[in-house]
MIFI-112456 format. One line per field, with one value per residue (C-alpha): residue in one letter; residue number from 0; x, y, z. Coordinates in nm, 3 decimals, decimal comma, always signed. Each point is the difference from the previous one (the first is absolute). Example, Ala and Ser with C-alpha at 12.3 -4.5 7.8 and 13.67 -1.06 7.14 Angstrom:
// MIFI-112456
rest	c(A	S)
nr	c(0	1)
xx	c(+1,230	+0,137)
yy	c(-0,450	+0,344)
zz	c(+0,780	-0,066)
This chain:
// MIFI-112456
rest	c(X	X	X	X	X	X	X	X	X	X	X	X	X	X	X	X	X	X	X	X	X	X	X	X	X	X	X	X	X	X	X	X	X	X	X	X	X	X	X	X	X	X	X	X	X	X	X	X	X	X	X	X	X	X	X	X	X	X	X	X	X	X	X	X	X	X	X	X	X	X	X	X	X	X	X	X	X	X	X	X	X	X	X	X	X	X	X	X	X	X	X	X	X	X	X	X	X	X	X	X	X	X	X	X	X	X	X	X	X	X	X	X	X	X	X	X	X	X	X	X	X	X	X	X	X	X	X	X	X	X	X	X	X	X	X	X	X	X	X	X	X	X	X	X	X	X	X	X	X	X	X	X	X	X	X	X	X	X	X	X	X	X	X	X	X	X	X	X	X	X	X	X	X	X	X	X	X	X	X	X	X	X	X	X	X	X	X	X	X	X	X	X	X	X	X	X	X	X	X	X	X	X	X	X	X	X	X	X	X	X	X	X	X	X	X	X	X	X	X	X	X	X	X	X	X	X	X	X	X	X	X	X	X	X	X	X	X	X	X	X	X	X	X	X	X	X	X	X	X	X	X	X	X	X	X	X	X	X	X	X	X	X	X	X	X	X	X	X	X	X	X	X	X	X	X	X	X	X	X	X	X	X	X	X	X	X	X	X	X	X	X	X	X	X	X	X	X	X	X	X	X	X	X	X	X	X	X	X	X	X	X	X	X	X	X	X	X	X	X	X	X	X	X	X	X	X	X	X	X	X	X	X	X	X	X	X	X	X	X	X	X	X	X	X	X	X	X	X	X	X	X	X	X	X	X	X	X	X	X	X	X	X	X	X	X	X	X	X	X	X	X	X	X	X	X	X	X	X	X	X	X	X	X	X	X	X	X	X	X	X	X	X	X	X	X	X	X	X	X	X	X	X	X	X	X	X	X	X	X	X	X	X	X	X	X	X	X	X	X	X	X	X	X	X	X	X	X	X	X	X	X	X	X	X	X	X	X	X	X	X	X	X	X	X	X	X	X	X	X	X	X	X	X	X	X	X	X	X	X	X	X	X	X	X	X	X	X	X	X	X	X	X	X	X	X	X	X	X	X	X	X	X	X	X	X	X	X	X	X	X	X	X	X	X	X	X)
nr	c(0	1	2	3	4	5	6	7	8	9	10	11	12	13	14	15	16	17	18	19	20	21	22	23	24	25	26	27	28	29	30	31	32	33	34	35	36	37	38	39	40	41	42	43	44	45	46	47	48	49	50	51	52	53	54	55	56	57	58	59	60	61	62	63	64	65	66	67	68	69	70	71	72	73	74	75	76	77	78	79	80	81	82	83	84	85	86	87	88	89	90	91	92	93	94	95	96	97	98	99	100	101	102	103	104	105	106	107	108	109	110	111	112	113	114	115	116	117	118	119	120	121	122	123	124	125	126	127	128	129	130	131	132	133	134	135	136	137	138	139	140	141	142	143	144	145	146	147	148	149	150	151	152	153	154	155	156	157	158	159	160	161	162	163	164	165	166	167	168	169	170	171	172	173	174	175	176	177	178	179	180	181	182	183	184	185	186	187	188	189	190	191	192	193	194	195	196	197	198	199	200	201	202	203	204	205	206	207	208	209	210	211	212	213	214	215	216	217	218	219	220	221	222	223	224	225	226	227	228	229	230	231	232	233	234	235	236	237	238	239	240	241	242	243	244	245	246	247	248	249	250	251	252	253	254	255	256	257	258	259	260	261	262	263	264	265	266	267	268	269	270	271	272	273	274	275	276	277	278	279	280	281	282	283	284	285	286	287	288	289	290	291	292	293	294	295	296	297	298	299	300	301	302	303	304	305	306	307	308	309	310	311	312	313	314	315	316	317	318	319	320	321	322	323	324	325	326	327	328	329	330	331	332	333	334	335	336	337	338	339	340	341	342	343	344	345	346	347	348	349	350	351	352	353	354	355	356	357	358	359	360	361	362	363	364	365	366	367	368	369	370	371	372	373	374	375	376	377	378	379	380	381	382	383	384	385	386	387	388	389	390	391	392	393	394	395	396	397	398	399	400	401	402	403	404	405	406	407	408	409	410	411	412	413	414	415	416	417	418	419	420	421	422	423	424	425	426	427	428	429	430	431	432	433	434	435	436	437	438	439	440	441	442	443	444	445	446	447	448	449	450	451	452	453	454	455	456	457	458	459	460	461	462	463	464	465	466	467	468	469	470	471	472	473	474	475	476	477	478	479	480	481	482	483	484	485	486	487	488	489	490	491	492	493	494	495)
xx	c(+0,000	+0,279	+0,173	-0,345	-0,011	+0,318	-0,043	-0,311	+0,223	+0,220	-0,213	-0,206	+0,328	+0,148	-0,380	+0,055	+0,346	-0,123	-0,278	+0,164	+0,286	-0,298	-0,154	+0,350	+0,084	-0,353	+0,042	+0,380	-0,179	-0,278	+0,203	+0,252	-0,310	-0,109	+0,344	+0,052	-0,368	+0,020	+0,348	+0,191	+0,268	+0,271	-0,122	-0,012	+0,358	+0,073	-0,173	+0,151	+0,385	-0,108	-0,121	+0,302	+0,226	-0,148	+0,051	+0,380	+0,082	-0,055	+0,164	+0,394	-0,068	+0,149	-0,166	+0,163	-0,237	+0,136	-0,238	-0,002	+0,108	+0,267	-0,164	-0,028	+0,259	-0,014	+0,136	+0,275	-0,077	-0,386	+0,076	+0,245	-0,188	-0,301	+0,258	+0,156	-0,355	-0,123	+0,227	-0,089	-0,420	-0,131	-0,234	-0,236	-0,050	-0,319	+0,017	+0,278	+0,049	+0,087	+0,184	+0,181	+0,125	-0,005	+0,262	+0,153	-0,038	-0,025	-0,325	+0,075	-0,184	-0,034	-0,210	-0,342	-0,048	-0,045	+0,212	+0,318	+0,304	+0,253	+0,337	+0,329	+0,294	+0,291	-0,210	-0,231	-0,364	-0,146	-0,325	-0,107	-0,327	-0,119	-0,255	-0,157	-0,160	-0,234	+0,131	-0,152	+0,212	-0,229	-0,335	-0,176	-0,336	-0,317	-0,343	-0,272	-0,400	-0,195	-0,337	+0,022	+0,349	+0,122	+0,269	+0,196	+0,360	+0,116	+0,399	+0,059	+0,314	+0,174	+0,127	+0,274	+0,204	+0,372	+0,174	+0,210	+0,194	-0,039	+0,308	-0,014	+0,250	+0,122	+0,187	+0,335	+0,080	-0,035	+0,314	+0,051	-0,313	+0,147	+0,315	+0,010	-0,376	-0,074	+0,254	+0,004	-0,359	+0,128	+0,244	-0,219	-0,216	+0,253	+0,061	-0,352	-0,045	+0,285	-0,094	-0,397	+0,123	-0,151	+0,329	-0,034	+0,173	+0,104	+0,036	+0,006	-0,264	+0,205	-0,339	-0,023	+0,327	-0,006	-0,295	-0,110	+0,083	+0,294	-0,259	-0,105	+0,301	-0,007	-0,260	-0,045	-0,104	-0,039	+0,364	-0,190	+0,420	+0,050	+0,350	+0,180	+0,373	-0,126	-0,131	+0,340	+0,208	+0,318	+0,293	-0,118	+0,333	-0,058	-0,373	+0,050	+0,252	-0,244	-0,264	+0,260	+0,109	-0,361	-0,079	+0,312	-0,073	-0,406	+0,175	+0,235	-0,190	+0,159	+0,338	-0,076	-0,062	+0,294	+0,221	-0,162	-0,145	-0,319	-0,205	+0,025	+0,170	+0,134	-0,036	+0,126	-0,114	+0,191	+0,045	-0,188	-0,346	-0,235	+0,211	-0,295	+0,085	-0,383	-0,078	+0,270	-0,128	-0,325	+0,125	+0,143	-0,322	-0,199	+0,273	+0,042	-0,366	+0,112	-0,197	+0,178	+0,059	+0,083	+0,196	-0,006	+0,303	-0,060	-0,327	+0,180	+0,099	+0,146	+0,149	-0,276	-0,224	+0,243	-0,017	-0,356	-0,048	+0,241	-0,116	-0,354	+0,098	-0,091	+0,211	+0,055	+0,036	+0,202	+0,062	+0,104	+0,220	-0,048	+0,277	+0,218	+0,239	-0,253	-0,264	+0,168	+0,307	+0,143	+0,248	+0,283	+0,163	+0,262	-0,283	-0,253	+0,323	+0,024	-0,336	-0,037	+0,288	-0,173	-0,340	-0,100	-0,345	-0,108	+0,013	-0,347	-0,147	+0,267	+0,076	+0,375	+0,202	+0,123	-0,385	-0,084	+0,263	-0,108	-0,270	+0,133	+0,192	-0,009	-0,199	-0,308	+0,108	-0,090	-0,381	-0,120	+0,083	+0,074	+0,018	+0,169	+0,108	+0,054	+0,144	-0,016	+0,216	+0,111	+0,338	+0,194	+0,292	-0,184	-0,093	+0,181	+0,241	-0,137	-0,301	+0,139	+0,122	-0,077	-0,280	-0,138	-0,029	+0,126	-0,089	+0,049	-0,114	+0,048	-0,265	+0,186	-0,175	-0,145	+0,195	-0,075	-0,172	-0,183	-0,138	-0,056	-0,181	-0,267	-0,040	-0,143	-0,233	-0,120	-0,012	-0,022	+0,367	+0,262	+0,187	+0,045	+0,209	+0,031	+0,129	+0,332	+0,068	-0,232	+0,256	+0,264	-0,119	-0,113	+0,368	+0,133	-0,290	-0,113	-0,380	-0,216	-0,225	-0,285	+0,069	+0,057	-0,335	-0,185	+0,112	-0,131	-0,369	-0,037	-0,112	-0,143	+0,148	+0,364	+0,112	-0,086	+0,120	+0,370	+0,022	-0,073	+0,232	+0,291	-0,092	-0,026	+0,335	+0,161	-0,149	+0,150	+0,307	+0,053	-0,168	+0,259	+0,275	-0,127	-0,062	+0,385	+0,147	-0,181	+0,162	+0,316	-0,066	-0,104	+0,258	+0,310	-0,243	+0,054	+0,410	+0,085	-0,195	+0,158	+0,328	-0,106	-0,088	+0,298	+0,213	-0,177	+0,006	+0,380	+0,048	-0,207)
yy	c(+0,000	+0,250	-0,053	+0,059	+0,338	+0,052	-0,024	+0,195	+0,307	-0,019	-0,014	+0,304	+0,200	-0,100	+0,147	+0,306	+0,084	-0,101	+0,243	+0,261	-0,018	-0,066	+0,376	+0,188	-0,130	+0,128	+0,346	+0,043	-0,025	+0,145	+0,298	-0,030	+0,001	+0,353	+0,104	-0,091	+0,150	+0,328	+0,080	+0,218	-0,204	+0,233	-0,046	-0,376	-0,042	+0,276	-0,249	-0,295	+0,152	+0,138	-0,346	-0,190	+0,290	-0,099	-0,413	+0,066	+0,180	-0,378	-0,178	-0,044	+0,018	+0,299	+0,118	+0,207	+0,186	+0,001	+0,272	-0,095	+0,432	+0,218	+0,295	+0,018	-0,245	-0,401	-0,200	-0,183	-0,239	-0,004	-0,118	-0,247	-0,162	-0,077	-0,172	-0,223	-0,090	-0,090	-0,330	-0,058	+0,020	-0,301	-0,265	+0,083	+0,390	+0,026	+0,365	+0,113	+0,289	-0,070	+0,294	-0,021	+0,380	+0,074	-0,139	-0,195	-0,405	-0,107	+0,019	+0,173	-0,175	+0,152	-0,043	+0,168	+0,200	-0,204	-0,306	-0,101	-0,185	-0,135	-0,010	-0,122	+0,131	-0,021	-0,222	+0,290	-0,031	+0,303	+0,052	+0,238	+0,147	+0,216	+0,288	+0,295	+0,340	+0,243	+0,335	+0,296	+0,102	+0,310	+0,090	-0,106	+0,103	-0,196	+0,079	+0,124	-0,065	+0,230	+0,078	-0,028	+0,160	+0,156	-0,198	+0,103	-0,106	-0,069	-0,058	-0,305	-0,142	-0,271	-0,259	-0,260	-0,269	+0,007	-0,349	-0,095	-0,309	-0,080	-0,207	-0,141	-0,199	-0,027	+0,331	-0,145	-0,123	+0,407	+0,056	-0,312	+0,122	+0,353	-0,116	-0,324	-0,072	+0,261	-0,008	-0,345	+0,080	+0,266	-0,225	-0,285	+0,230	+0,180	-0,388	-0,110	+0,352	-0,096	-0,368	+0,106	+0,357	+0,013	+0,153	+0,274	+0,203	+0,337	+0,226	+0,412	+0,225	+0,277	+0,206	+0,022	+0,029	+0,388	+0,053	-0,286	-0,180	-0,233	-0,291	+0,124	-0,021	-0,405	-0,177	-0,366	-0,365	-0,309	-0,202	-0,318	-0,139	-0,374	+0,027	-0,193	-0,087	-0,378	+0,083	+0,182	-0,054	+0,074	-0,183	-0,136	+0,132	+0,354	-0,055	-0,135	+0,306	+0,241	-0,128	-0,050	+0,364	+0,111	-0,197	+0,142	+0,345	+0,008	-0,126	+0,200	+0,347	+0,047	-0,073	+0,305	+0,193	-0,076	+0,089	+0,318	-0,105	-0,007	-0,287	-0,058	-0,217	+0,091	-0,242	-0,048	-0,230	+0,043	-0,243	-0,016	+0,051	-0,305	-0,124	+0,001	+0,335	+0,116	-0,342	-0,008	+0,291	-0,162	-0,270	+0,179	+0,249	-0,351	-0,141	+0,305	+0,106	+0,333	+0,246	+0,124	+0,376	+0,005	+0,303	+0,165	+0,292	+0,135	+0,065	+0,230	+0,369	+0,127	-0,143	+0,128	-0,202	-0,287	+0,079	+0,014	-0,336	-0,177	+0,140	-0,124	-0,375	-0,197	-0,219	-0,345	+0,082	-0,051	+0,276	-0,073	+0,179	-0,198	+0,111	+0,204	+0,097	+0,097	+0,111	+0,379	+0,130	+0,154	+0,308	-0,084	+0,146	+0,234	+0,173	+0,012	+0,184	+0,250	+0,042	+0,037	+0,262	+0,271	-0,083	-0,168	-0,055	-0,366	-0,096	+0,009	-0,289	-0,226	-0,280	+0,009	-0,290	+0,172	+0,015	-0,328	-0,150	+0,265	-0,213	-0,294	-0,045	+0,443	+0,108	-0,057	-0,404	-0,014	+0,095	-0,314	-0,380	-0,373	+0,138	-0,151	+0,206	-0,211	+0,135	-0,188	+0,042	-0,175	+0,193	+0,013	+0,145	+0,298	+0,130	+0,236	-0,134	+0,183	-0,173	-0,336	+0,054	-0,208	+0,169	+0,076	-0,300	-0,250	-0,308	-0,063	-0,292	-0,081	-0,146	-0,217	-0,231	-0,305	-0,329	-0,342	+0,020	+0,324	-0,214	-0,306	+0,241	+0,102	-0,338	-0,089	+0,320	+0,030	-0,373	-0,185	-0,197	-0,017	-0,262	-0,111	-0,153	+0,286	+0,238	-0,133	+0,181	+0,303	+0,061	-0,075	+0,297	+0,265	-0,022	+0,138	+0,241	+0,356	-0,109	+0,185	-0,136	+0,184	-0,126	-0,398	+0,077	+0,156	-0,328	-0,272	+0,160	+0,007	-0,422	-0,147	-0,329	-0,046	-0,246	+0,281	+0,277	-0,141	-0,089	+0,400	+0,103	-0,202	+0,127	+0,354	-0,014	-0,110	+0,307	+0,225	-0,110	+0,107	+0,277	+0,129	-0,132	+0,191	+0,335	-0,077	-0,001	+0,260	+0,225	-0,120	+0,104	+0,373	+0,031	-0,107	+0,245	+0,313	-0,066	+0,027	+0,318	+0,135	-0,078	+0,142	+0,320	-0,034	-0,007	+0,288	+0,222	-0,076	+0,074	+0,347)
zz	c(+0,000	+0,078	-0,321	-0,187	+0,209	-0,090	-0,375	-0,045	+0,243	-0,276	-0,269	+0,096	+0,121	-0,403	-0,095	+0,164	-0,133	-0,373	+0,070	+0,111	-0,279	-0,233	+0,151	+0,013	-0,359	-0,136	+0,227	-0,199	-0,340	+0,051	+0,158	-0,308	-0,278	+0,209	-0,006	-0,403	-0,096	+0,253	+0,004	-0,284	-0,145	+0,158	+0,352	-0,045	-0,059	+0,270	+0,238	-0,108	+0,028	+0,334	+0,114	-0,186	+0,218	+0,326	-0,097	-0,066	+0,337	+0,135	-0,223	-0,078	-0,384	-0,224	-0,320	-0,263	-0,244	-0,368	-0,221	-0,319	-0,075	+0,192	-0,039	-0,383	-0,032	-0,047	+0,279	-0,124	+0,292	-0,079	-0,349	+0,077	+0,277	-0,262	-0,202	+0,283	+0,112	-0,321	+0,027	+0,370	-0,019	+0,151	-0,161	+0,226	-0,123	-0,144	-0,167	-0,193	-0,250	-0,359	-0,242	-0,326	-0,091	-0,397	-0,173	+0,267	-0,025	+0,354	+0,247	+0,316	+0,294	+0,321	+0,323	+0,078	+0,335	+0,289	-0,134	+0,189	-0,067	+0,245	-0,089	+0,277	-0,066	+0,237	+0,272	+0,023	-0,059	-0,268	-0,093	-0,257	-0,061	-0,298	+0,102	-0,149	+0,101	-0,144	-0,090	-0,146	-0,342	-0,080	-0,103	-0,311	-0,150	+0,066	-0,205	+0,232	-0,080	-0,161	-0,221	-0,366	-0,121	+0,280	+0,229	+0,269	-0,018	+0,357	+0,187	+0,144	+0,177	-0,166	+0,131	-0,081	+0,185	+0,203	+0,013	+0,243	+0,108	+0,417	+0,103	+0,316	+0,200	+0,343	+0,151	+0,084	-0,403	-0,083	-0,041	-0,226	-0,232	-0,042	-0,044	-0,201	-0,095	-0,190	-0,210	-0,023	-0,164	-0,209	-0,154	-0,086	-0,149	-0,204	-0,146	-0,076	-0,137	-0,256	-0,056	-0,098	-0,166	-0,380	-0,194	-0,169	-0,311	+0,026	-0,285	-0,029	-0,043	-0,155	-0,038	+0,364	+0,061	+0,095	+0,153	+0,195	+0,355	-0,003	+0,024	-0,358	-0,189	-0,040	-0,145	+0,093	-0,165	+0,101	-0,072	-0,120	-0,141	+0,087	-0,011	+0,296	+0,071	-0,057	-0,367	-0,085	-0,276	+0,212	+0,159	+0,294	+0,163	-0,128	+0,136	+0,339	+0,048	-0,077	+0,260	+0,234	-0,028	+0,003	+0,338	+0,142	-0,068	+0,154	+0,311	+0,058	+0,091	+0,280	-0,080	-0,312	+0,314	+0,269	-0,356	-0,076	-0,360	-0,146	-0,036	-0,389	-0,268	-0,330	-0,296	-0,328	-0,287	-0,301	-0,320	-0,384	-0,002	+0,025	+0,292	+0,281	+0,136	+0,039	+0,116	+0,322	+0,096	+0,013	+0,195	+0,268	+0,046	+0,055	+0,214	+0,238	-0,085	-0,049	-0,211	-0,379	-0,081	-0,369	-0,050	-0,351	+0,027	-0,350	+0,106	+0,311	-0,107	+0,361	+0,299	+0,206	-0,186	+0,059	+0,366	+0,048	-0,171	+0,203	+0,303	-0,039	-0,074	+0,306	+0,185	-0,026	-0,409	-0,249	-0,248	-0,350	-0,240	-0,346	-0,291	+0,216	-0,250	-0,278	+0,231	+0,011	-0,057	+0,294	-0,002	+0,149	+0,261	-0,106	-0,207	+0,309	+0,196	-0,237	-0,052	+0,399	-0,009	-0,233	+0,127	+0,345	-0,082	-0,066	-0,383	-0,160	-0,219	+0,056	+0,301	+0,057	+0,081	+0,359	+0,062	-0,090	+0,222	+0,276	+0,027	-0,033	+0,276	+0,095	+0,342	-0,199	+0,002	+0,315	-0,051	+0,062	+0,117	-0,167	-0,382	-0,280	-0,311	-0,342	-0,267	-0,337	-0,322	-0,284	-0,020	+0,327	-0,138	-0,090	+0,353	+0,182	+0,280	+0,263	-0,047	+0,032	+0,320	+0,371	+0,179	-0,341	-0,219	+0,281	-0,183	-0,365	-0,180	-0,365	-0,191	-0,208	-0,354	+0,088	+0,115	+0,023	+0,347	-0,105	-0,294	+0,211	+0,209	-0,239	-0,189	+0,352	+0,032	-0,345	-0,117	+0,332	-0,110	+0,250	-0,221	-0,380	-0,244	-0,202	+0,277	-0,039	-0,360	+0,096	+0,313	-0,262	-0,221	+0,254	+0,195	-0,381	-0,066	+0,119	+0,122	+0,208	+0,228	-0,149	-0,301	+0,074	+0,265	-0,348	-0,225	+0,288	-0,009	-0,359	+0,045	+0,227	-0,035	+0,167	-0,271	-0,293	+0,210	+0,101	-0,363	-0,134	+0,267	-0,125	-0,379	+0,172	+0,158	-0,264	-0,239	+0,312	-0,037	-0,366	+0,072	+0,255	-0,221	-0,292	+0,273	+0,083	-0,354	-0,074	+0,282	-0,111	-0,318	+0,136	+0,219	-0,306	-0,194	+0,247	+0,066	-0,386	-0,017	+0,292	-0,145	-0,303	+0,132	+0,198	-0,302	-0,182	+0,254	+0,041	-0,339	+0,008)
């Protein structure tokens, strides 16, 4: 009998506590559906902060705020942290936000207000929450009522929402979050930024040039070029130093600092055209995933111009001078001193060569961090030493004709062959022959079946050789041509 009492005390008292949870649950929303219908939107998140305030004073947690805007600035850290989060939400988020800006390829996901995600970094426990606010951004016009024509045309406020990240974590790893976390999240960020960025193409808009913002003067494209160090018609030594060099130098900020230089690197690609110049440029945009700006300098009438356009490429770039010893023909220095002697003013409709290597590797080098400058030519012995220099052009690379591994190369990327009977005499032939790549790479698409296609080339090569021979005699020939009358004019003059 006492353990049926018992029971039924414990049933009712488990009654009376479900009851009165049951009563206090409906009191909070019914209080919280007055608060939502009665209450301006301002004074409900005024309340909310104020009770969230009183909460904390109990509790050893510490939240940072992170507004999406400084003032009328982006936060660096705002933007960043959406990134890093987008990798961490959790299966069990229910509401995300999906984007994809114009022109770019990727979706940008991020979380809806009220979501969380929990990340641990360092043995410490951080939770993030995304939030918003109303804010009033101005006043707009609203149509009032009226009879028949007449309406009244009334002010409004406006309203719009402030994001912000809440990061909470436990008050004694503060100093770890400042310190480390944050830029730990930075970092990532700056790295998934990279790996999702859509690359773009940079040319000028010399129409703009004088009377627009700097952010005006370039106009961009998609880069859509497959190129890759893999698909390369190259040596693989000359290949595997060039990615070596490139991984060095995007590692290495910091060292460019302790020396006192600026974070760039000077290229130059020089050999006959038709020797992949365009396409390892290519390459190492999709390898670094760094954006192009395709400098035309006959297109460039003063070194101001010069300077705004260079100042206005963005980091992380790589700026490219195509045909540097055709693209203009500089005035060389002696002339530029005595031009600078009679008049100090800066030379009009013309971009000297002291200019052009002022920014180079001048003060205004230094307007920016981890660029590369290429320079292509076809004539290397026609640039001007000072050009050539270290700190200037710091790597130079000659695109050579094709070999036997650059043809083995694209008989596996245009006709899916990697090995053949015939590529024994084709090897043979292209080791005494002035080839291109572009044109062995134009001979293997013209059939689509390997057999066929090996067979042309061989026929090809062969026509190339006699070509070349014939080009040869024929210089001969001129050359013979030009030293008898030279020694005929020689002997006339002598003579006179």
């Amino acid at each position: 009998m006492e353990s049926t009492s018992s029971s039924e005390s414990k049933i009712a008292t488990a009654k009376a506590v479900f009851a009165a949870a049951a009563s206090f649950t409906a009191t909070v929303m019914l209080a919280r559906s007055i608060t939502q219908d009665l209450l301006p939107d301002d004074l409900q998140y005024y309340l909310s902060s104020a009770v969230r305030s009183f909460l904390t004073r109990f509790s050893s947690q510490l939240t940072l705020v992170i507004e999406e805007y400084d003032g009328l600035v982006s936060n660096q850290i705002y933007d960043a942290a959406q990134i890093y989060l987008s990798a961490k939400i959790s299966p069990t988020t229910r509401r995300l936000r999906v984007a994809k800006p114009a022109g770019e390829d990727n979706l940008n996901i991020s979380m809806e207000p009220c979501e969380e995600v929990v990340d641990v970094f360092g043995g410490a426990k951080l939770k993030w929450v995304v939030a918003s606010r109303p804010v009033e951004t101005g006043f707009g016009a609203s149509r009032g009522r009226g009879r028949g024509r007449r309406r009244t045309m009334d002010l409004v406020p406006t309203e719009s929402e402030a994001r912000f990240f809440m990061l909470s974590f436990h008050n004694k790893h503060k100093d770890m979050v400042l310190s480390t976390y944050l830029p730990h999240v930075v970092e990532e960020a700056k790295g998934k930024r990279q790996e999702k960025k859509t690359l773009k193409l940079f040319t000028p808009c010399y129409d703009r040039m004088y009377h627009s913002s700097l952010s005006d003067v370039w106009t961009p494209i998609n880069l859509d070029h497959p190129a890759t160090f893999e698909t390369l018609a190259m040596e693989a030594a000359t290949k595997q130093f060039i990615m070596d060099d490139l991984n060095r130098f995007v590692k290495r900020r910091e060292y460019y600092r302790k020396v006192g230089k600026a974070w760039k690197r000077g290229y130059l690609l020089y050999g006959p055209p038709g020797t992949g110049k365009s396409s390892l440029i290519a390459a190492m945009a999709n390898y670094l995933k760094f954006d192009i700006y395709d400098l035309e300098l006959t297109q460039v009438t003063q070194n101001s111009a010069l300077r705004k356009l260079l100042v206005a490429t963005a980091n992380r770039s790589i700026l490219v001078v195509e045909d540097i010893d055709c693209t203009i023909e500089f005035h060389d220095r002696m002339a530029e001193a005595r031009a600078a002697s009679s008049d100090c003013s800066e030379p009009e409709n013309q971009v000297t060569l002291s200019g052009f290597l002022n920014f180079i590797d001048g003060l205004w080098s230094s307007c920016g961090d981890e660029r590369i400058i290429i320079f292509t030519t076809n004539h290397k012995e026609k640039l001007d030493p000072a050009l050539l220099r270290p700190g200037r052009m710091d790597v130079h690379v000659h695109m050579s004709y094709c070999t036997p591994c650059g043809f083995k190369l694209l008989a596996s990327n245009y006709l899916g062959v990697k090995d053949h009977a015939l590529f024994g005499e084709i090897d043979n032939l292209i080791c005494t022959t002035e080839v291109t790549p572009a044109e062995v790479a134009e001979q293997m698409i013209k059939s689509e079946k390997p057999e066929d296609a090996l067979k042309d080339m061989i026929q090809f090569l062969k026509m190339k050789i006699k070509e070349n021979e014939e080009l040869k005699s024929k210089k001969v020939e001129q050359e013979l041509l030009a030293e008898k009358e030279g020694g005929k004019e020689a002997q006339e003059g002598y003579k006179i």
